[in-house]
ROSE-4610 file (N, C-alpha, C; in Angstrom, 1 decimal, always signed):
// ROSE-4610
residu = [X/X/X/X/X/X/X/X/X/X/X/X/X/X/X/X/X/X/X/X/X/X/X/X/X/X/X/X/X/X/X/X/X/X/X/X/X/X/X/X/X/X/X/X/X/X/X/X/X/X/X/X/X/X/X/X/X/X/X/X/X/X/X/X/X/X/X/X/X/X/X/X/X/X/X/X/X/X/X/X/X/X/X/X/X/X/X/X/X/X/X/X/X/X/X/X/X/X/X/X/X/X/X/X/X/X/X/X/X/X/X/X/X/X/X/X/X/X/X/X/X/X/X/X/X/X/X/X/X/X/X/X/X/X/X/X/X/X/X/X/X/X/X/X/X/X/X/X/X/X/X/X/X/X/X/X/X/X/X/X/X/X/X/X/X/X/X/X/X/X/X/X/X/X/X/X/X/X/X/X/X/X/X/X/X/X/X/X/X/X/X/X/X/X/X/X/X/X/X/X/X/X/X/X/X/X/X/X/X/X/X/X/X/X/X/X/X/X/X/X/X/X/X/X/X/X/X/X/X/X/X/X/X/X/X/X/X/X/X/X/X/X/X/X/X/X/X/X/X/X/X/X/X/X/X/X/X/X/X/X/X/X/X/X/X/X/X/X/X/X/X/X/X/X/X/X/X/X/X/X/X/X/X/X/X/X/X/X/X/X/X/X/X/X/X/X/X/X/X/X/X/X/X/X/X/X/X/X/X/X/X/X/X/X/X/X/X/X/X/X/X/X/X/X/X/X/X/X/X/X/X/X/X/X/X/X/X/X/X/X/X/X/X/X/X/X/X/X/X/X/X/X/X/X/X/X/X/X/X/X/X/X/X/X/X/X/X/X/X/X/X/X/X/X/X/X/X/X/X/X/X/X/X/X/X/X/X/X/X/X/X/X/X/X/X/X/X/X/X/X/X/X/X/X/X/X/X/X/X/X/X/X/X/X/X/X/X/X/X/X/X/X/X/X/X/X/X/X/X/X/X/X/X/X/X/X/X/X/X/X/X/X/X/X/X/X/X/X/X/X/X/X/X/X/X/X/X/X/X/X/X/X/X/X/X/X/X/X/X/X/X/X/X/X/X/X/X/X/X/X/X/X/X/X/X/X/X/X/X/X/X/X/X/X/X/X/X/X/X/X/X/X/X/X/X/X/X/X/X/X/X/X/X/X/X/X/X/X/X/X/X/X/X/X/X/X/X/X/X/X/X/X/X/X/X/X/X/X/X/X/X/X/X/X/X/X/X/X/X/X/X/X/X/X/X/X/X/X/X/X/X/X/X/X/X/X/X/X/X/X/X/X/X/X/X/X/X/X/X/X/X/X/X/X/X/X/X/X/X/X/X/X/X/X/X/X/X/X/X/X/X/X/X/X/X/X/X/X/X/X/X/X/X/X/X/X/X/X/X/X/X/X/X/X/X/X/X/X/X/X/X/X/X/X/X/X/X/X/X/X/X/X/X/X/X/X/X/X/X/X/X/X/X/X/X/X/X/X/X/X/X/X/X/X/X/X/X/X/X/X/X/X/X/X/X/X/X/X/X/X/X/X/X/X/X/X/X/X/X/X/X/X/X/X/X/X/X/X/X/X/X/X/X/X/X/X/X/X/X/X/X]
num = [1/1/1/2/2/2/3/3/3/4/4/4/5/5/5/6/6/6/7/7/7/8/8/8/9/9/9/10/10/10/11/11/11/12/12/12/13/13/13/14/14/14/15/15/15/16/16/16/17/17/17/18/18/18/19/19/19/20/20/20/21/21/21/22/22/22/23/23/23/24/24/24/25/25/25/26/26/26/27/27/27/28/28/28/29/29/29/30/30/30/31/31/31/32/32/32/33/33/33/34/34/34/35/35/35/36/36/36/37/37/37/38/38/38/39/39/39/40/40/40/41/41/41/42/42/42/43/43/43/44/44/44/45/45/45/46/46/46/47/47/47/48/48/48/49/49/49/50/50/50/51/51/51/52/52/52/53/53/53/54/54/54/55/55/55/56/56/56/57/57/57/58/58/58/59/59/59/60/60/60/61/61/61/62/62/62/63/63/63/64/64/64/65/65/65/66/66/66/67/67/67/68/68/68/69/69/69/70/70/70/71/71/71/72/72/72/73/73/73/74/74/74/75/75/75/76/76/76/77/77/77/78/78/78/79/79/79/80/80/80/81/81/81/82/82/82/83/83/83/84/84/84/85/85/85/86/86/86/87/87/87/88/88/88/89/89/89/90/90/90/91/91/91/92/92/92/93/93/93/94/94/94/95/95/95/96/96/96/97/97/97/98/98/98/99/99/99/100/100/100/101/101/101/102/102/102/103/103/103/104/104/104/105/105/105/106/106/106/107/107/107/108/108/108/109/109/109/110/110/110/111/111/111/112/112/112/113/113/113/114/114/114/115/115/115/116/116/116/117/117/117/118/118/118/119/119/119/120/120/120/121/121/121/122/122/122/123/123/123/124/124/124/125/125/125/126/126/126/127/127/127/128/128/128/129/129/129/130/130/130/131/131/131/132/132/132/133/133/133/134/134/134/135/135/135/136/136/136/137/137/137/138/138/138/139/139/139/140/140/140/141/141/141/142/142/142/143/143/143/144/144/144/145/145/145/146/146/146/147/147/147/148/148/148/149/149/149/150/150/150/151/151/151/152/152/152/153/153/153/154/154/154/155/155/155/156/156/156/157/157/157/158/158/158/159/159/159/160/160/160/161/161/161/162/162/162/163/163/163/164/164/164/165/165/165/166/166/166/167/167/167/168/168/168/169/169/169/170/170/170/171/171/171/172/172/172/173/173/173/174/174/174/175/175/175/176/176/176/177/177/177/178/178/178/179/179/179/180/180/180/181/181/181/182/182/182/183/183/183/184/184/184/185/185/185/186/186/186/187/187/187/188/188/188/189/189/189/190/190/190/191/191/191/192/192/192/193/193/193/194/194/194/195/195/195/196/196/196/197/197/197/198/198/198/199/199/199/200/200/200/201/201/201/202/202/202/203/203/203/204/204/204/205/205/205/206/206/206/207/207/207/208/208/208/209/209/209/210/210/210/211/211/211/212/212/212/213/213/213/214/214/214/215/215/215/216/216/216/217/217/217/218/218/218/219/219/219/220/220/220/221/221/221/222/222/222/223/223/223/224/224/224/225/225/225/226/226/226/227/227/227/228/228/228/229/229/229/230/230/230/231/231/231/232/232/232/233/233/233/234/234/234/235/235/235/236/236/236/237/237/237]
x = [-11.1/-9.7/-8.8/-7.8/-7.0/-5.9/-5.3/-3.7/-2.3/-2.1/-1.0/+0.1/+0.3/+0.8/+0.7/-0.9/-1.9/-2.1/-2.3/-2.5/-1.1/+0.0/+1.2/+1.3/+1.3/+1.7/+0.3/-0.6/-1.6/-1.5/-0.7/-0.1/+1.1/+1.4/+2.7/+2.6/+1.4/+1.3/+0.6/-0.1/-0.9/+0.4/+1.4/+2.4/+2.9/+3.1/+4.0/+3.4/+2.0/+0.8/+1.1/+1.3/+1.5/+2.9/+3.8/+5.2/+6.0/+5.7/+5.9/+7.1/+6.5/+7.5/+8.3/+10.0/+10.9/+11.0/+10.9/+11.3/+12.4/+13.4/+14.5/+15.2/+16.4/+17.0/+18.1/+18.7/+19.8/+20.9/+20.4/+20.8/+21.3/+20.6/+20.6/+21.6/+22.2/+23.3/+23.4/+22.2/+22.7/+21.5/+21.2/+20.9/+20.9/+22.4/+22.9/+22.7/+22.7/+22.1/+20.7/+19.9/+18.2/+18.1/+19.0/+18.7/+19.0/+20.3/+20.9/+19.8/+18.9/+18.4/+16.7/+16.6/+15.2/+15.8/+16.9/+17.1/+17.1/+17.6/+18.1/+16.6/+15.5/+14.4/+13.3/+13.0/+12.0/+11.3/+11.5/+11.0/+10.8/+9.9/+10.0/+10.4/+11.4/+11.8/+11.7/+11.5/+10.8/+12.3/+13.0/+14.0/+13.2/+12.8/+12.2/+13.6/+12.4/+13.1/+14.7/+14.8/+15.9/+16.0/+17.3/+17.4/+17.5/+18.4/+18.7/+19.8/+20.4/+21.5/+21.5/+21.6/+21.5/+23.2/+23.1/+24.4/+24.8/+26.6/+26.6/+26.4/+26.3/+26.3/+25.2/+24.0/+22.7/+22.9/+24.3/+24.3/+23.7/+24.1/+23.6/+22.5/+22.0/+20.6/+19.6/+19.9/+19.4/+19.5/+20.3/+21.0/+20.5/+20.2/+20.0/+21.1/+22.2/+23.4/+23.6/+22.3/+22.6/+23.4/+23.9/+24.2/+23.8/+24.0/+23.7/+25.2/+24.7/+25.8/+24.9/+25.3/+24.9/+23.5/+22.5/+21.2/+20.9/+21.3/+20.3/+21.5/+20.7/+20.6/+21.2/+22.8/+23.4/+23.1/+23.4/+24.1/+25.3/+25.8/+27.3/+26.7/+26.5/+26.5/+27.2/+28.3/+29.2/+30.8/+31.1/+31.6/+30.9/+29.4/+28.7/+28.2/+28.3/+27.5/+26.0/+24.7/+23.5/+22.9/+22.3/+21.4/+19.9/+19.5/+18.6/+17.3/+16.2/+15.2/+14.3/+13.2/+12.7/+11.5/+11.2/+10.4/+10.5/+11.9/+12.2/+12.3/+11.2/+11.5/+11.7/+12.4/+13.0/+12.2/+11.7/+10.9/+11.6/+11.7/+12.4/+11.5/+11.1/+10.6/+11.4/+10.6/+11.5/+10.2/+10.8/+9.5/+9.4/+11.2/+11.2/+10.1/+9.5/+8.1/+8.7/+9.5/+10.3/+11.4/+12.1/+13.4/+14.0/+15.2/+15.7/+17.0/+16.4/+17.3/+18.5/+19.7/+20.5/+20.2/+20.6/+19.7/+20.9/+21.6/+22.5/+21.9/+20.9/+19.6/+18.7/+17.8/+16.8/+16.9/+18.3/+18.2/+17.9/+18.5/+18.8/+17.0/+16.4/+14.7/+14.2/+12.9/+11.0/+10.4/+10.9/+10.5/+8.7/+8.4/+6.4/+6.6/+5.9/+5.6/+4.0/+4.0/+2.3/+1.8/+3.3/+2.5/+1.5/-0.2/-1.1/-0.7/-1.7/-1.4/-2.6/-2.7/-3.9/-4.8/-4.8/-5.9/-6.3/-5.3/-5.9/-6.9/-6.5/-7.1/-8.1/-8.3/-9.8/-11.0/-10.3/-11.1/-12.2/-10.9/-11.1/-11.9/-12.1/-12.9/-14.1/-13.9/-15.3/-16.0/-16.0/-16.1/-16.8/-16.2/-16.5/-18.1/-17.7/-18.8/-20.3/-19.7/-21.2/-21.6/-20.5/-21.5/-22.3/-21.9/-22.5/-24.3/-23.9/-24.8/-26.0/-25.5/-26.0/-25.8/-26.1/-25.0/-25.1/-26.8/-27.4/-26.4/-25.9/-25.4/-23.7/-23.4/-21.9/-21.7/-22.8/-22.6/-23.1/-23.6/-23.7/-22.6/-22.2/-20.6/-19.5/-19.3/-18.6/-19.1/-20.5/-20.7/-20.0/-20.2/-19.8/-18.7/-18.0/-16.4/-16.0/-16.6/-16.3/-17.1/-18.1/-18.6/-17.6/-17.0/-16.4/-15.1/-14.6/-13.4/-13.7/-14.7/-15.2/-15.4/-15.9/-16.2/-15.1/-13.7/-12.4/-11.7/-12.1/-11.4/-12.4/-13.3/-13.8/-13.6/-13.5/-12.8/-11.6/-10.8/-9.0/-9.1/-10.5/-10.8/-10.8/-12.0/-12.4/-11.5/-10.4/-9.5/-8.4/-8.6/-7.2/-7.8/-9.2/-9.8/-9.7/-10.1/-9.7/-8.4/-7.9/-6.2/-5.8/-6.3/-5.8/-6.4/-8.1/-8.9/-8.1/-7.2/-7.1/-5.2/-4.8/-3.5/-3.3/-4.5/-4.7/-5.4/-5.9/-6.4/-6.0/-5.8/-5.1/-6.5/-7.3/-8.5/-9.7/-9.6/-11.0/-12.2/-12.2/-13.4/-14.1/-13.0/-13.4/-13.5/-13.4/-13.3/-14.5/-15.3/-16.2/-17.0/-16.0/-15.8/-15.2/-14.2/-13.7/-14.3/-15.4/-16.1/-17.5/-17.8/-18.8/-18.2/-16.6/-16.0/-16.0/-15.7/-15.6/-17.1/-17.9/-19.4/-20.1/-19.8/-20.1/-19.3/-17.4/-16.6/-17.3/-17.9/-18.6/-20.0/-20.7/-21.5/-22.2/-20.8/-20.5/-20.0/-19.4/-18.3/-19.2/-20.3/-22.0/-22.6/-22.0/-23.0/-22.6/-21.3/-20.6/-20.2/-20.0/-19.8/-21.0/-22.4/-23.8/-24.1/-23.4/-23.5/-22.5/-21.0/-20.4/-20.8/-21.4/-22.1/-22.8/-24.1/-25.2/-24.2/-23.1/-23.0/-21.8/-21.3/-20.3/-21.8/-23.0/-23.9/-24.1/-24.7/-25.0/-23.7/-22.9/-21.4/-21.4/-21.9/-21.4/-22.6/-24.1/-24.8/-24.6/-24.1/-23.5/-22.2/-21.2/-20.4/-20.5/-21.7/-22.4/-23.2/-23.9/-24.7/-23.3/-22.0/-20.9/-20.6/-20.2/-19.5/-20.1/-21.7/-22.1/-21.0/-20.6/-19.7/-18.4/-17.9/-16.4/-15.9/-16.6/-16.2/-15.5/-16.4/-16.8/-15.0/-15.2/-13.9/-12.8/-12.8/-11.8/-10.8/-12.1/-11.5/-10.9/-11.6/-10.9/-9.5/-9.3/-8.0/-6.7/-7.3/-6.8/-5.9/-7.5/-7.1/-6.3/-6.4/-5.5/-4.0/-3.3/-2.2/-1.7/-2.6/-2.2/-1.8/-2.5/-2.1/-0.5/-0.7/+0.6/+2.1/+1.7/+2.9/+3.2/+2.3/+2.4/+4.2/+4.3/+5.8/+6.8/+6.8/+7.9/+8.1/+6.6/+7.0/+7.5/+7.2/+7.6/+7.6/+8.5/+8.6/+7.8/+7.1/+5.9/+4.9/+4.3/+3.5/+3.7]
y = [+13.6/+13.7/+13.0/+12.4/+11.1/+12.3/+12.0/+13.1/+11.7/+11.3/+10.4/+10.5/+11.5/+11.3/+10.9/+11.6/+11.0/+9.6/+8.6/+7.1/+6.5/+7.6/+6.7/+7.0/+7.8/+7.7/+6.8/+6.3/+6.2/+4.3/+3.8/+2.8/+2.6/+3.8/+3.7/+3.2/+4.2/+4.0/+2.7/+2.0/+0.8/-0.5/-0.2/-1.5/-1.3/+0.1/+0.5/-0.6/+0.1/-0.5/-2.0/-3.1/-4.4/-4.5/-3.8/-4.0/-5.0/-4.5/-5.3/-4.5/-3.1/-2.2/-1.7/-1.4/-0.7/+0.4/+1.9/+2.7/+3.9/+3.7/+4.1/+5.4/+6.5/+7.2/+7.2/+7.8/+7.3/+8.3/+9.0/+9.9/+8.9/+7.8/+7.1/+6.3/+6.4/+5.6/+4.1/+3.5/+1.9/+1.5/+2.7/+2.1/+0.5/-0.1/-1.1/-2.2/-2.0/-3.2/-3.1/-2.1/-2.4/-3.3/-3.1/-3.9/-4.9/-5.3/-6.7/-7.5/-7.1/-7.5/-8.2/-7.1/-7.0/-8.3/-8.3/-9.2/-10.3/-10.7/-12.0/-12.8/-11.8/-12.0/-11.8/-11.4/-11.0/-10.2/-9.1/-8.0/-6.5/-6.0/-5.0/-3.9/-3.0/-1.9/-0.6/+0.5/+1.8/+2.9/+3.1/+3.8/+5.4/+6.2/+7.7/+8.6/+9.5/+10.8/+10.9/+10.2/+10.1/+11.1/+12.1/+12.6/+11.8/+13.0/+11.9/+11.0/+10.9/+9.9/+9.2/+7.8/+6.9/+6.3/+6.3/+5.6/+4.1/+4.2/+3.0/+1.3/+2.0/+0.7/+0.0/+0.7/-0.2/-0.8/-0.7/-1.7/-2.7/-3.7/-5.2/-5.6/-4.7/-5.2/-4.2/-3.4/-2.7/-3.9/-4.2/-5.2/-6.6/-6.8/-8.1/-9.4/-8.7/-9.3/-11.2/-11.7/-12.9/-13.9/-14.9/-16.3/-17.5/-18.7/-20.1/-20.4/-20.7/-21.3/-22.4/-23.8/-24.8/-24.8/-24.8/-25.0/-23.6/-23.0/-21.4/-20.2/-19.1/-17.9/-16.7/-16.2/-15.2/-13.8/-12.9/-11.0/-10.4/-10.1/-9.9/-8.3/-8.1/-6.4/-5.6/-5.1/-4.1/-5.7/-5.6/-7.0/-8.2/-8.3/-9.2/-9.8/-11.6/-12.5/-12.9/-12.3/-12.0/-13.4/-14.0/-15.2/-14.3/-14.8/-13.9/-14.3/-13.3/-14.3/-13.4/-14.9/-13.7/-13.1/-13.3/-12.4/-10.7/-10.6/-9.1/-8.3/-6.9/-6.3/-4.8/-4.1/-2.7/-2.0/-0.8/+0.4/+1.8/+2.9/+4.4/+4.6/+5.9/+7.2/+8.6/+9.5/+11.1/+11.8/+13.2/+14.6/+15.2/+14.7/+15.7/+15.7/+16.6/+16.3/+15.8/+16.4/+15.6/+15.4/+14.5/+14.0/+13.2/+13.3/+12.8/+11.8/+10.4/+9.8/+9.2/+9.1/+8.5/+7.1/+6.8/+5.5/+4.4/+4.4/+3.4/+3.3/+3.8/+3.7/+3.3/+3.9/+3.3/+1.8/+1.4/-0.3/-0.6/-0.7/-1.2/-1.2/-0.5/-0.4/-0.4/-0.4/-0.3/+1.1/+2.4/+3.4/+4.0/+4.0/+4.3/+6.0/+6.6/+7.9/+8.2/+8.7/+8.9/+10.4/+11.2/+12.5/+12.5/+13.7/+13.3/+14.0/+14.1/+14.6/+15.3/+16.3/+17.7/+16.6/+15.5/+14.7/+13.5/+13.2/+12.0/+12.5/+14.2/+14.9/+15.4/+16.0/+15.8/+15.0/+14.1/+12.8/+12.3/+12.0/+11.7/+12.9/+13.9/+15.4/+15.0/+15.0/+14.8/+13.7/+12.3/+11.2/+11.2/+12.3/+12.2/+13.7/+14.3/+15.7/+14.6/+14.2/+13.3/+12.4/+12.1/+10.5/+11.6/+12.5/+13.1/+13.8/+14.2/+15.0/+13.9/+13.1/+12.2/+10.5/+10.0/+8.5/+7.4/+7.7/+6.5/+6.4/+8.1/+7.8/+7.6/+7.5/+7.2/+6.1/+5.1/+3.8/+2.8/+3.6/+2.9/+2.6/+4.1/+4.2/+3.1/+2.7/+2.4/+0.5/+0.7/-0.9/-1.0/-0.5/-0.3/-0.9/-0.1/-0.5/-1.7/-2.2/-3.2/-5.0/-4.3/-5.4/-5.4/-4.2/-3.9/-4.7/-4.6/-5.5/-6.8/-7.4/-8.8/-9.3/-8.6/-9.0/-9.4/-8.0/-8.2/-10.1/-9.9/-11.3/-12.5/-12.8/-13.4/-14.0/-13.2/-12.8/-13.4/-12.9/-13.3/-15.1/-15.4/-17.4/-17.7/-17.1/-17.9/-17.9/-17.1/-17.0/-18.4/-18.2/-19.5/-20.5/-20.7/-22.0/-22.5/-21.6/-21.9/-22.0/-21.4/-21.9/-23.3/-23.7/-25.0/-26.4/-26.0/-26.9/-26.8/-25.6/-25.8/-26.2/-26.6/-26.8/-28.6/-28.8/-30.4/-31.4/-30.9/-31.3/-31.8/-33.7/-33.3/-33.3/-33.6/-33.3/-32.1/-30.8/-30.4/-30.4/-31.4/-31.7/-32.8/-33.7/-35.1/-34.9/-34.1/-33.3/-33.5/-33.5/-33.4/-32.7/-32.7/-32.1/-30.8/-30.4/-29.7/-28.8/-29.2/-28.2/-27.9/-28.4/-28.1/-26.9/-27.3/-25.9/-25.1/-24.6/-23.8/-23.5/-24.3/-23.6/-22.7/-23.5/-22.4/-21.2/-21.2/-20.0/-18.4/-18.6/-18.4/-17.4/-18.2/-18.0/-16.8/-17.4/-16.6/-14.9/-15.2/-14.3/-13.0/-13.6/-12.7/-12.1/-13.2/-12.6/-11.2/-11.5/-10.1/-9.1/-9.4/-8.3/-7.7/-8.2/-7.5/-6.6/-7.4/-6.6/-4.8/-5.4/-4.5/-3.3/-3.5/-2.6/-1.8/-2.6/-1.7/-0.8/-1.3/-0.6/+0.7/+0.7/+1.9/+2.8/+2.3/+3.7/+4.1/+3.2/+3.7/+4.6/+4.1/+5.0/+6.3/+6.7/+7.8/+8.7/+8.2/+9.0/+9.0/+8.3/+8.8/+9.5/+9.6/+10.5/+12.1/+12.1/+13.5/+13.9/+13.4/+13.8/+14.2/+13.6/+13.5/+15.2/+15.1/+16.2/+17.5/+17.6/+18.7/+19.7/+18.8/+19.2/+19.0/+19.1/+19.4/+20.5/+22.0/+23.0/+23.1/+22.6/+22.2/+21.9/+20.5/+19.8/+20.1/+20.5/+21.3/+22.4/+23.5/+24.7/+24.0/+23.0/+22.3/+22.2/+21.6/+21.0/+21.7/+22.6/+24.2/+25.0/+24.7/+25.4/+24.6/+23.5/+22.4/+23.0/+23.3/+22.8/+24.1/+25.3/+26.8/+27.0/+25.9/+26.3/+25.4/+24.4/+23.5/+24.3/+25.1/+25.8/+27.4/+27.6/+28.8/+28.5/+27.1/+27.2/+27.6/+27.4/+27.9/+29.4/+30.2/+31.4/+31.7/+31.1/+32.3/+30.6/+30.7/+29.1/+29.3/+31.0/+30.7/+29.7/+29.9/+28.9/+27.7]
z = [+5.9/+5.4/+6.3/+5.7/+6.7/+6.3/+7.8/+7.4/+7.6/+7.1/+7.0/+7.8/+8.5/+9.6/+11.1/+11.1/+11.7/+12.3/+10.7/+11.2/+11.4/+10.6/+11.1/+12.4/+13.3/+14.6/+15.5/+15.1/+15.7/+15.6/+14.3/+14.4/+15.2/+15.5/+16.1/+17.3/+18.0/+19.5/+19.9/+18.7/+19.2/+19.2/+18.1/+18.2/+19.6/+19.7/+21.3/+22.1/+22.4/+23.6/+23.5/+22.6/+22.6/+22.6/+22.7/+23.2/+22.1/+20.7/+19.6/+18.7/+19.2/+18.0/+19.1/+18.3/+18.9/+18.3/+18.8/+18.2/+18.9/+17.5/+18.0/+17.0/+17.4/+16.7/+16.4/+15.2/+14.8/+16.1/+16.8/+17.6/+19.4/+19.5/+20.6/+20.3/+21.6/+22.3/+22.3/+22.3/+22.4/+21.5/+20.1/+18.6/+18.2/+17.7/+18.0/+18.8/+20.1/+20.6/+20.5/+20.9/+20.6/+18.9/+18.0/+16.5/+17.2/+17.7/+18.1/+18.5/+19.5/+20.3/+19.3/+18.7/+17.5/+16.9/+15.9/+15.1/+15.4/+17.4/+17.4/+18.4/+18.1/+19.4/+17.8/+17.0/+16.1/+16.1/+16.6/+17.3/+15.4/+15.2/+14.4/+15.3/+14.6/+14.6/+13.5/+13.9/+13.8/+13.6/+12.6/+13.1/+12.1/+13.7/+12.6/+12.9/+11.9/+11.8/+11.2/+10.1/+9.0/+8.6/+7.7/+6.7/+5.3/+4.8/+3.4/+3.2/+4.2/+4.4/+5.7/+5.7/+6.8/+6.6/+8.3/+8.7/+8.0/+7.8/+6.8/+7.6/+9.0/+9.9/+9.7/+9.3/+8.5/+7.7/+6.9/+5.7/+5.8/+6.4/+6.6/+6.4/+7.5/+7.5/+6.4/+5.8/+4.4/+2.9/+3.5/+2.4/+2.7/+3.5/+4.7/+4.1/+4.3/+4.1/+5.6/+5.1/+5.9/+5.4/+6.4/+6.1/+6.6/+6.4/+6.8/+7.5/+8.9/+9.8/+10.5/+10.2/+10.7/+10.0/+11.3/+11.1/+11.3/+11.6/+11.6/+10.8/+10.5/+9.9/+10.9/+10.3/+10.9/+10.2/+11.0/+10.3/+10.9/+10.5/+10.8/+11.0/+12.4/+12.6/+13.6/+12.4/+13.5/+14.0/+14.7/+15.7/+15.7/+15.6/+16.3/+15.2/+15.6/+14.8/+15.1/+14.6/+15.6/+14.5/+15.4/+15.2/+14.4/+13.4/+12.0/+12.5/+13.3/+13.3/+12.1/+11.1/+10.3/+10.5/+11.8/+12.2/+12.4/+12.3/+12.4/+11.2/+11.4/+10.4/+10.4/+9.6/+9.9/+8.8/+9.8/+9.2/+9.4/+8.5/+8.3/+8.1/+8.9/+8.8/+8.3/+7.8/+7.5/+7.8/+8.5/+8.0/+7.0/+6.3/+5.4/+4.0/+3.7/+2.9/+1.7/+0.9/-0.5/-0.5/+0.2/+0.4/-1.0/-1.4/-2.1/-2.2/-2.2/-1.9/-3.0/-3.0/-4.1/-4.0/-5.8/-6.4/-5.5/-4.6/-4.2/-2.7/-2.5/-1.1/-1.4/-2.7/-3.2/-3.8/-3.7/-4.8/-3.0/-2.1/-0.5/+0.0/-0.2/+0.7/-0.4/+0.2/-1.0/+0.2/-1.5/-0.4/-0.2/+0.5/-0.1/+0.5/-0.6/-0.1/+0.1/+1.4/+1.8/+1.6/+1.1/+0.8/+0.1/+0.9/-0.2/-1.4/-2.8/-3.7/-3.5/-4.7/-4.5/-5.5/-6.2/-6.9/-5.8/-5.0/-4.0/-2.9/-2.7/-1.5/-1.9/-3.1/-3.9/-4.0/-4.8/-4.6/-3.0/-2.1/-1.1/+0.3/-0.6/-0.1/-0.3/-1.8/-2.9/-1.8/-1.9/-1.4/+0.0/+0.7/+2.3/+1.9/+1.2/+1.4/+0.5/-0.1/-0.7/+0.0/+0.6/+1.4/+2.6/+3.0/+3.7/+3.4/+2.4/+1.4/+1.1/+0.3/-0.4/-0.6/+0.8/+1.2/+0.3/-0.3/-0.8/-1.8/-2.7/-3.9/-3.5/-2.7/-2.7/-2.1/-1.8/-0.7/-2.5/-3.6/-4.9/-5.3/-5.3/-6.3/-5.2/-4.1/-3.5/-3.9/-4.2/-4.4/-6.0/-6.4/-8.4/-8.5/-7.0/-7.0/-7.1/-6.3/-5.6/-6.3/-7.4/-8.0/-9.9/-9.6/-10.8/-10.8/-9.3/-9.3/-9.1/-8.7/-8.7/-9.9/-11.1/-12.2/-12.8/-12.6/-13.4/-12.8/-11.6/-10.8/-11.6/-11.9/-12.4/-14.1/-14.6/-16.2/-16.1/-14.9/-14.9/-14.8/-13.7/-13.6/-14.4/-15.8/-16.9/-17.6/-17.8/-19.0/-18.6/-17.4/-16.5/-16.6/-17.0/-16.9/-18.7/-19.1/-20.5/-21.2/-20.7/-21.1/-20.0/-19.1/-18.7/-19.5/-20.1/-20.8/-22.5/-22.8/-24.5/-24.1/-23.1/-22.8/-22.3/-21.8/-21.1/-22.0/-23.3/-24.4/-25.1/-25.4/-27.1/-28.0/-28.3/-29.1/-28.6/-28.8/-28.0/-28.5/-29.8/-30.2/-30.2/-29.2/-28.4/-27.1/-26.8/-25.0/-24.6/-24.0/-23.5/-22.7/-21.5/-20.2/-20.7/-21.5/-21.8/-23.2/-23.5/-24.4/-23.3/-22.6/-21.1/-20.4/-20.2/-19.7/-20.3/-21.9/-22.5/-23.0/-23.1/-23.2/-21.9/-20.6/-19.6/-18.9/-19.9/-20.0/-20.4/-21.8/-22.6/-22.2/-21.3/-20.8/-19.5/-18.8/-17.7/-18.6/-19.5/-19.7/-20.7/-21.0/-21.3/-20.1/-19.2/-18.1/-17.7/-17.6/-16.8/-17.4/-18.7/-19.9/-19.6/-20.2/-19.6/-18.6/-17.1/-15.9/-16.1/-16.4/-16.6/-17.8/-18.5/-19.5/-18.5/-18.2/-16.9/-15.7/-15.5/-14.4/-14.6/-15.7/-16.7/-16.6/-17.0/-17.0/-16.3/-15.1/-13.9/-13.0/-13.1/-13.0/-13.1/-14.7/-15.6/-15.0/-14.3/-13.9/-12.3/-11.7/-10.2/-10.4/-11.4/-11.6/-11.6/-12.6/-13.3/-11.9/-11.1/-9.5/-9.4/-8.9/-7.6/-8.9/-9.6/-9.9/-9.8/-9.2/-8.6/-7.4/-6.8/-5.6/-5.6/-7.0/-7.5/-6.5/-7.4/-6.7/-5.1/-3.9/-2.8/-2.7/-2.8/-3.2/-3.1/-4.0/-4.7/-3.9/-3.8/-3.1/-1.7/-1.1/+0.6/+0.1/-0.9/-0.9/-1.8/-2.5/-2.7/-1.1/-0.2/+1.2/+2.3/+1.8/+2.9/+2.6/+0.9/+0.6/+0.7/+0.5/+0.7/+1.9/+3.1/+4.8/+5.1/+3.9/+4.4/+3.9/+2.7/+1.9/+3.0/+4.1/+4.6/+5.2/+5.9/+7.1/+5.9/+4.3/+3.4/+3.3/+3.7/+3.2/+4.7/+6.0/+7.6/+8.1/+9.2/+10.5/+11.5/+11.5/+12.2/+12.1/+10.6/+10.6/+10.7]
């Protein structure tokens, strides 16, 4: 089980260790210049522990309200005209578990939420208790995946290859080269239909094993979210 808080602080501390990430609070004193300094050096910054409203002095750079002066790239932040490097980039953090932000925040960022869900923590239960259990059958299902999405990338080629041969054509029945492509489009496109047939079954009977240990599963992640909902009912917990 990956706890998402977890890898975020564990990213946190490796950018620290390389002296790459700044992380700062909306609560510190010279806020402001640590951006100034990020923006005009290319430095990423970390601004945690937000509520649901951020100060309007982030406009700018929420907005990345830049401009062209001469040969290089300004932001007008606060007083200061800070030279734009685009190497710098700004990250927000919250603890709050379901924060709700107004849509005149949400047009300004790309918000990601990493709360798990009780179907991702499932899955991802399921996943770890069988590979345990049973590796051979979950190191299958994990190839299935991964030849499933290879096939779809393949299909996406032939179809681009065919639409460039019936678009660059004026005759395709003087083509040559271009009924050679469309005869081995064709071809390929049996092959992997075939494969993808065989491997929907083999799927549907590594599914039917995996769902022996639904239960299992299940109840973990029943018991993860019943220990997470305890701090609502007492702040003990």
């Amino acid at each position: 089980m990956v706890d998402p808080q977890l890898q975020a602080n564990k990213w946190i501390k490796k950018m620290e260790s390389k002296n790459r990430l700044e992380v700062i609070k909306l609560t510190d004193a010279n806020i402001l210049r640590t951006l100034e300094n990020a923006i005009q050096f290319g430095k990423p910054v970390l601004l945690e522990n937000v509520g649901e409203t951020l100060d309007p002095s982030l406009n700018p750079i929420l907005l990345k309200q830049t401009y062209q002066k001469g040969p290089n790239v300004y932001l007008k932040l606060g007083d200061q005209d800070i030279e734009y490097s685009p190497k710098f980039f700004f990250y927000i953090t919250t603890k709050i578990r379901n924060p709700h932000y107004l849509p005149e925040l949400q047009t300004k960022v790309t918000l990601l939420n990493f709360m798990i869900t009780y179907e991702g923590l499932n899955d991802q239960l399921l996943g770890i208790l069988v590979k345990q259990e049973k590796p051979q059958l979950e190191r299958e299902k994990e190839r299935l995946i991964l030849e499933g999405a290879e096939n779809k990338k393949s299909l996406t080629d032939i179809e681009n290859q065919i639409l460039d041969v019936l678009a660059n054509a004026t005759n395709i029945l003087e083509d040559e080269k271009g009924i050679e492509v469309l005869q081995a489009s064709k071809s390929k496109s049996n092959e992997i239909a075939e494969k993808q047939q065989i491997a929907e079954k083999t799927e549907k009977k590594i599914d039917l094993a995996r769902s022996q240990y639904q239960p299992m599963s299940k109840e973990a992640a029943h018991l993860f979210f019943g220990i997470s909902d305890l701090a609502n009912i007492d702040p003990m917990y």
